[in-house]
N, CA, C and O of each residue as an XYZ file, in Angstrom:
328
protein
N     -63.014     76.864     63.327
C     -64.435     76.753     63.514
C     -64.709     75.621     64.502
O     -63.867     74.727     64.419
N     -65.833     75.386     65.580
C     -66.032     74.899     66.342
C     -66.927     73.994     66.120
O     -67.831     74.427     65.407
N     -67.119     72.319     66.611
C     -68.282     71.792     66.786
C     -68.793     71.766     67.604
O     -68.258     71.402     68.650
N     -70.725     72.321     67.522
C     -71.195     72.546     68.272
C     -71.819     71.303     69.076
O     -72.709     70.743     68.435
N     -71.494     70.628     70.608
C     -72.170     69.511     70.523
C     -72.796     69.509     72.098
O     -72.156     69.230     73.112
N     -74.078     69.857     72.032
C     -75.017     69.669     72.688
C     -74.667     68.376     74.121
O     -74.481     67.175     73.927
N     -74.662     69.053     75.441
C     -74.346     67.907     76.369
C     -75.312     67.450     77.241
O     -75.236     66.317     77.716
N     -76.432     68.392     77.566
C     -77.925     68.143     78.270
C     -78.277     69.577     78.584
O     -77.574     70.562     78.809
N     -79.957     69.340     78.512
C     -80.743     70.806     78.753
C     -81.573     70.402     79.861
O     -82.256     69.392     80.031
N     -81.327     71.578     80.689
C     -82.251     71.315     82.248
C     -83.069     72.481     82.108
O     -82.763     73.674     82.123
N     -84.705     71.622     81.900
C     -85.820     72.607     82.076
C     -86.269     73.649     83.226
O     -86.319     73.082     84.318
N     -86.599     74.983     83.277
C     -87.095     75.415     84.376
C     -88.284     75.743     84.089
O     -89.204     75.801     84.905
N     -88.350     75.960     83.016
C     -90.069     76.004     82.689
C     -90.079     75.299     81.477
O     -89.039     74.901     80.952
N     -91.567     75.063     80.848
C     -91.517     74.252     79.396
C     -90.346     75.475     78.318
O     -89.557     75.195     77.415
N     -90.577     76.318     78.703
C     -90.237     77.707     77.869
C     -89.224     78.317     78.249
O     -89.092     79.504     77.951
N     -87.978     77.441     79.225
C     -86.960     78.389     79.418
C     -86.003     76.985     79.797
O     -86.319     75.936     80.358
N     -85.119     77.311     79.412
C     -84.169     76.020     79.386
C     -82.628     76.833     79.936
O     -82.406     78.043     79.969
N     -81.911     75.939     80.247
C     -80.380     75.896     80.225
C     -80.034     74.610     79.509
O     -80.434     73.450     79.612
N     -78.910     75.391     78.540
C     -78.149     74.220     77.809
C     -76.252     74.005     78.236
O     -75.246     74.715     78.216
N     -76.497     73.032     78.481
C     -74.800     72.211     78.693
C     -74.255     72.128     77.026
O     -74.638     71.155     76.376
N     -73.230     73.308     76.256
C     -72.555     72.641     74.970
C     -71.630     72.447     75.434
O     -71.224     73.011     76.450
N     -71.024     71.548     74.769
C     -69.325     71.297     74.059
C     -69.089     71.985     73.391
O     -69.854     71.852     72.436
N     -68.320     72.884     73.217
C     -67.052     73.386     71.921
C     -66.034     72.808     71.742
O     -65.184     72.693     72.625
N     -65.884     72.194     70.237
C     -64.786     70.948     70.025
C     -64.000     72.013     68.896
O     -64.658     72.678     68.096
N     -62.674     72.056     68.956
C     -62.230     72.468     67.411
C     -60.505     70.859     67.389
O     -60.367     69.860     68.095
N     -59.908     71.240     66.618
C     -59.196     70.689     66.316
C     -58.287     70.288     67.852
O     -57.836     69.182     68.152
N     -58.221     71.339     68.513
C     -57.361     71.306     69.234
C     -57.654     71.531     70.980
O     -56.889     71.536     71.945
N     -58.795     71.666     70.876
C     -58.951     71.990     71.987
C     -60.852     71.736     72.519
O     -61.682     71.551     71.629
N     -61.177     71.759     73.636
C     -62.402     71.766     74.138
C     -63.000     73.029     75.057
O     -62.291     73.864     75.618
N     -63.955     72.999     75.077
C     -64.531     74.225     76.126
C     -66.489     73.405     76.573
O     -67.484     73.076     75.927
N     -66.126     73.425     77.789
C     -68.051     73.761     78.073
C     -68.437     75.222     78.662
O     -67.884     76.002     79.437
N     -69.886     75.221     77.782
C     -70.311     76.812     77.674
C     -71.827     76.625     78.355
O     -72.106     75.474     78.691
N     -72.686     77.519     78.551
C     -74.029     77.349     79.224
C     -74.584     78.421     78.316
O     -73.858     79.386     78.080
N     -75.872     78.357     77.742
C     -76.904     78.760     77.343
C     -78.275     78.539     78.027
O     -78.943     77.520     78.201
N     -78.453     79.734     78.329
C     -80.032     79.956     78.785
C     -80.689     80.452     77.807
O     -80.226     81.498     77.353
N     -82.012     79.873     77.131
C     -82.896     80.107     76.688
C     -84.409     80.389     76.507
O     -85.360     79.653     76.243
N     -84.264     82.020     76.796
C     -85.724     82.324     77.284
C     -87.097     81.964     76.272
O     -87.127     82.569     75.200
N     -87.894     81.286     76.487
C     -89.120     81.360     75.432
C     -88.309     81.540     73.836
O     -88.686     82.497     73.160
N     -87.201     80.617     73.249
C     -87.008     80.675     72.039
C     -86.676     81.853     71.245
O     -86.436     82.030     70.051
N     -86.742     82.670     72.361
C     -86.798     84.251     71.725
C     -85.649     85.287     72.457
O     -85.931     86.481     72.352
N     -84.727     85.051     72.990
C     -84.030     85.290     73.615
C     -82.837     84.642     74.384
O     -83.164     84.246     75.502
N     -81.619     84.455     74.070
C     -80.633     83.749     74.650
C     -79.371     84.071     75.180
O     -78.566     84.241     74.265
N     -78.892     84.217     76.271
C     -77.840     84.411     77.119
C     -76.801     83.428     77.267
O     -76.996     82.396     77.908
N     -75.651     83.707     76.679
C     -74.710     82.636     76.726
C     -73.625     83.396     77.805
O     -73.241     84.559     77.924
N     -73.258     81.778     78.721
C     -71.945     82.283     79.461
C     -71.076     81.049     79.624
O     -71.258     79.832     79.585
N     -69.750     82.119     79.882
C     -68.812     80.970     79.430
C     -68.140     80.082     80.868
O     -67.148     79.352     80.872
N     -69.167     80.476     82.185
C     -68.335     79.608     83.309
C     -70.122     79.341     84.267
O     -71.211     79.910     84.351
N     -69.574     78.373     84.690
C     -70.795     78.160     85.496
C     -71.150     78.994     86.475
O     -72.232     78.857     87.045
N     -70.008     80.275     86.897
C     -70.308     81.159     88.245
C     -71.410     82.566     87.542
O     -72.241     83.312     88.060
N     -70.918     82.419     86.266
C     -71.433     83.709     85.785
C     -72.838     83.251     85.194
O     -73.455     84.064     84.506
N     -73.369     82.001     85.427
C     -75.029     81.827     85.257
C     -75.463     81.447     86.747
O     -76.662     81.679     86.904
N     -75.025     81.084     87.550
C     -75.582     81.484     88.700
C     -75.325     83.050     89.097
O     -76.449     83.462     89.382
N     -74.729     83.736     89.197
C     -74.611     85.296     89.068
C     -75.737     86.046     88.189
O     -76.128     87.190     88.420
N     -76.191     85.224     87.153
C     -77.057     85.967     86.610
C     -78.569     85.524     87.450
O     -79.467     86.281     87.819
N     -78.507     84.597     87.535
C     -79.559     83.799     88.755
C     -79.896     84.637     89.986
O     -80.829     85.397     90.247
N     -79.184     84.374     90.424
C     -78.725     85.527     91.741
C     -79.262     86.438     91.574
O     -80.484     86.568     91.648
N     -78.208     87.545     91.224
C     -78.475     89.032     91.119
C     -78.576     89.750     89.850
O     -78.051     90.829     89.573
N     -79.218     89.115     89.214
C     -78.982     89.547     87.685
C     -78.201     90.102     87.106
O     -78.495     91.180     86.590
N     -76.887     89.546     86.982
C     -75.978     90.444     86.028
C     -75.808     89.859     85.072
O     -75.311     88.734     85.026
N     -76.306     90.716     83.840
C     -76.274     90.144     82.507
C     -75.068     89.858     81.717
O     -74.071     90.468     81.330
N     -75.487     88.870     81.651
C     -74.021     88.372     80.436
C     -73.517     89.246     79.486
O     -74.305     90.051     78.988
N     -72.232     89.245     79.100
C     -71.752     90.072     77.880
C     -72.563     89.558     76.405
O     -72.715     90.352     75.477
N     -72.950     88.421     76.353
C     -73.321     87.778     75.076
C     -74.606     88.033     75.269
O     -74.830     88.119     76.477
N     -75.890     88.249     74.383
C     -77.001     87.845     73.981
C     -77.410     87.890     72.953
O     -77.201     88.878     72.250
N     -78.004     87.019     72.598
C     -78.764     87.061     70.982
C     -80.199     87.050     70.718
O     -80.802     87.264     71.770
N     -80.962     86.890     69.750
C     -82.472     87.554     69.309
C     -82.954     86.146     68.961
O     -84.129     85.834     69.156
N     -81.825     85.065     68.310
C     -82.205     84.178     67.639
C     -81.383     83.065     67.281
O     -80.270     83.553     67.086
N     -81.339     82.002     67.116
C     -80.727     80.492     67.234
C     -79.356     80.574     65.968
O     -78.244     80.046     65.982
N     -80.033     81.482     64.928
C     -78.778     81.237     64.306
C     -77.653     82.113     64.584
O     -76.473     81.795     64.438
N     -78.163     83.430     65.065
C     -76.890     84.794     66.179
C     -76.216     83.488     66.646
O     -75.271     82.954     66.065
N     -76.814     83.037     67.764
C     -76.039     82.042     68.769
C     -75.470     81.337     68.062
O     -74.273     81.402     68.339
N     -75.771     80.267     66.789
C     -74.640     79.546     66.980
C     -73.812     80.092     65.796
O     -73.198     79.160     65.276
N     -73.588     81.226     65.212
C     -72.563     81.917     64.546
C     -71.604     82.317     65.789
O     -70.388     82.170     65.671
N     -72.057     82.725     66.745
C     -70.929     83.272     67.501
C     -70.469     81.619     68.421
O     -69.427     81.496     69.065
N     -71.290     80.760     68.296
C     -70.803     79.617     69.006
C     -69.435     79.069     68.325
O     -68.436     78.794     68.990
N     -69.517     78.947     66.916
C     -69.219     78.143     65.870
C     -67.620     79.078     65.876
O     -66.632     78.390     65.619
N     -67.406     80.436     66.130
C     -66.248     81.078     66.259
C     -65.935     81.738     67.327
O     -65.291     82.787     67.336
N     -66.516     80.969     68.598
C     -65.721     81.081     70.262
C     -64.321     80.732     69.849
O     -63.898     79.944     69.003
N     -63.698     81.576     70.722
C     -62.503     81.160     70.896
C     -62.376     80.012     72.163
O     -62.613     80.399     73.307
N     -62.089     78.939     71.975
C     -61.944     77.759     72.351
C     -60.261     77.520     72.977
O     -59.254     77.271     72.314
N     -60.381     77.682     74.367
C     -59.029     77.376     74.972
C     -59.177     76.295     75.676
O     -60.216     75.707     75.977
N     -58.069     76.048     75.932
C     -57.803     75.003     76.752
C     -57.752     75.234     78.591
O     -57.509     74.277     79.327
């Protein structure tokens, strides 16, 4: 299981954010990006090319969720490499 630890959120609107996490487990680290539309919608990706890609030309991430706790159930059991 992973700790989830928050590294900075850069606003683009009051209502739409990108988040910088950490994924910590025993053994290893990962940084991940979350975009969060209006609280109600969230796109997680796991490299910085594939949220500018979605920026770009919209190609949607494999991950999305409806709601904060989806996200961090699937945060909490990323597989976390090195």
């Amino acid at each position: 299981m992973n700790k989830i630890i928050p590294i900075s959120t850069e606003y683009i609107r009051p209502s739409r954010n990108i988040e910088l996490i950490n994924l910590v487990n025993s053994r290893s680290s990962r940084l991940v990006y979350v975009y969060n539309h209006e609280g109600t919608h969230f796109r997680f990706f796991d490299a910085l090319i594939s949220i500018l890609e979605f920026f770009n030309s919209g190609t949607e991430p494999e991950h999305t969720f409806t709601s904060e706790e989806e996200l961090d159930a699937f945060l909490r059991d990323f597989k976390v490499t090195s």
